[in-house]
C-alpha positions, -999 to +999 in steps of 0.1 A: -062-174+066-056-137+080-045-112+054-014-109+076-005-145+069-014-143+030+012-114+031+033-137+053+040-105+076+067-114+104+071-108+145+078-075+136+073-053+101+067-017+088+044-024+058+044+006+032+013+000+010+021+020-025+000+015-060-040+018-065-068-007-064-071-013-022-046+005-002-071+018+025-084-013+022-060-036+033-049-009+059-081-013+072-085-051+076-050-054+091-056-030+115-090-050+123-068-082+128-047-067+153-076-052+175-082-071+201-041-090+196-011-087+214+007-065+191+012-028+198+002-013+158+006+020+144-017+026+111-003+061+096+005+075+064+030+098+045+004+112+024-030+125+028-057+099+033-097+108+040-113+111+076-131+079+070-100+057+067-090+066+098-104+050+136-097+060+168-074+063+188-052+089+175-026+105+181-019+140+170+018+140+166+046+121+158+071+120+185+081+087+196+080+096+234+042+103+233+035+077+205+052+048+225+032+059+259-003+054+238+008+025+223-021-005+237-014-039+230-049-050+207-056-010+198-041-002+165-031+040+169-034+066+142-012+087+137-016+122+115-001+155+126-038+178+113-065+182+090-062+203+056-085+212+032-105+176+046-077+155+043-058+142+069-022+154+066+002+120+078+040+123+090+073+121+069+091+086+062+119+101+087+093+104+112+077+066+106+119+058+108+120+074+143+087+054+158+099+021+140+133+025+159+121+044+191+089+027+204+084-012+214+056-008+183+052-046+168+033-033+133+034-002+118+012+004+088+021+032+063+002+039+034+028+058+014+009+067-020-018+082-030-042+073-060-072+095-059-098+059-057-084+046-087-075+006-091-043+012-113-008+041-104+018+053-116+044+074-093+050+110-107+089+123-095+082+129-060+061+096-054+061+073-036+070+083-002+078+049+017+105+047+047+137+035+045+128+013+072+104-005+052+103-045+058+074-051+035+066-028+009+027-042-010+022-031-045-014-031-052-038-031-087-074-035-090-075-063-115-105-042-133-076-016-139-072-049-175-088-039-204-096-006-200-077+028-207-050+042-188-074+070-188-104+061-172-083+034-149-051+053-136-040+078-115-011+094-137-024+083-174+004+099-187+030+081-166+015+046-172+023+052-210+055+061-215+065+029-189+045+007-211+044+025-247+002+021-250-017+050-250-041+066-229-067+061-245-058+024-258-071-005-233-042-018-211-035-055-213-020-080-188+014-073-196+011-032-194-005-033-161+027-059-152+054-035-171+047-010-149+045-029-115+077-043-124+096-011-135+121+007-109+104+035-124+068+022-116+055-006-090+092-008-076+104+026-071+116+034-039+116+005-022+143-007-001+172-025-012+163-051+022+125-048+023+104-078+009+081-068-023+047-087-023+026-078-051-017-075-041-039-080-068-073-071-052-110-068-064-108-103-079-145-120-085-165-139-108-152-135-146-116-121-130-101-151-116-079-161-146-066-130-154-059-126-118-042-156-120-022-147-151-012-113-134+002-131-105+020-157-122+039-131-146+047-105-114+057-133-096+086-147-118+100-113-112+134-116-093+126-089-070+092-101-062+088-125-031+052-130-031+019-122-053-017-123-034-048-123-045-073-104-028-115-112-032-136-081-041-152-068-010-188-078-007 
């Protein structure tokens, strides 16, 4: 199955991808799903992301008129507004609302978090940054974020343990790492009273599959979770 049917991703969704462990990842292999499809697919963020998570086509602004005239069925466009400091600088969740509503785009793909290449996150006060037209917000965690400390494993130690009470420097067990997906404060902040949650637990391989499994079952008795995934390390 297509990682857009494990997510079980609709006609028509704006997918914010928050949390650590994949992100660029998984915007990466659904934008190589759609090459080549009928949809029309935007891949963008309202962060910074690297060069090398980006392809091409892009589009160097974010106003819908232009936007919608690139859009190619089977092309998956990128969208930044410049380069800083060798970082690519996305658009703002008011200007991912704006080509949601104003273009015929079938799948836009926002990662709204950044992690700094860590498998474990925490959102600091002004994070994350996901639209408010959000249909599917993923929460991803590297599964080998479980049994080490918050500070070798997390972006924003210090977050991680006031939500869970551990220390920094104290390995995180299953039910940390799932006390701060599932805090409003954590995992869920931000996301949209109607948008779907599906929790990705990635990086899952040989000697990780049962705590994978134990991660997903425990996120996934969660009222506000629809759906838990997990995702095979990369080769």
């Amino acid at each position: 199955m297509s990682l857009a049917g494990d997510l079980e991703l609709g006609d028509r969704e704006c997918v914010a991808l928050v949390g650590g462990g994949g992100k660029s990842s998984i915007m990466a292999t659904l934008a190589g799903e759609h090459t080549g499809s009928t949809s029309r697919v935007v891949i963008t963020t309202t962060t910074r992301i690297q060069p090398d998570e980006i392809g091409a086509p892009v589009a160097w602004t974010d106003d819908p008129d232009v936007v919608g005239d690139l859009l190619e069925p089977g092309v998956p466009l990128y969208v930044v507004i410049h380069e800083e400091r060798r970082k690519l600088i996305g658009i703002t969740p008011v200007a991912v609302d704006r080509l949601f509503r104003d273009t015929d785009v079938d799948l836009i793909v926002v990662e709204a978090d950044g992690a700094r290449r860590r498998p474990f996150k925490a959102p600091a006060d002004h994070e994350p940054v996901i639209p408010s037209t959000a249909t599917t917000v993923v929460v991803v965690v590297g599964i080998d974020a479980v049994g080490r400390p918050a500070e070798d494993v997390a972006h924003r130690p210090e977050v991680v343990a006031r939500l869970t009470g551990t220390p920094p420097t104290v390995p995180l067990t299953l039910d940390d790492v799932a006390a701060v997906l599932l805090d409003d404060g954590g995992g869920l902040k931000g996301v949209p009273a109607a948008a779907r949650v599906v929790m990705a637990i990635t990086k899952v391989g040989r000697g990780t599959e049962e705590a994978a499994a134990t991660l997903a079952s425990i996120l996934g008795g969660h009222p506000r979770v629809e759906r838990t995934v997990i995702l095979p390390r990369r080769p």
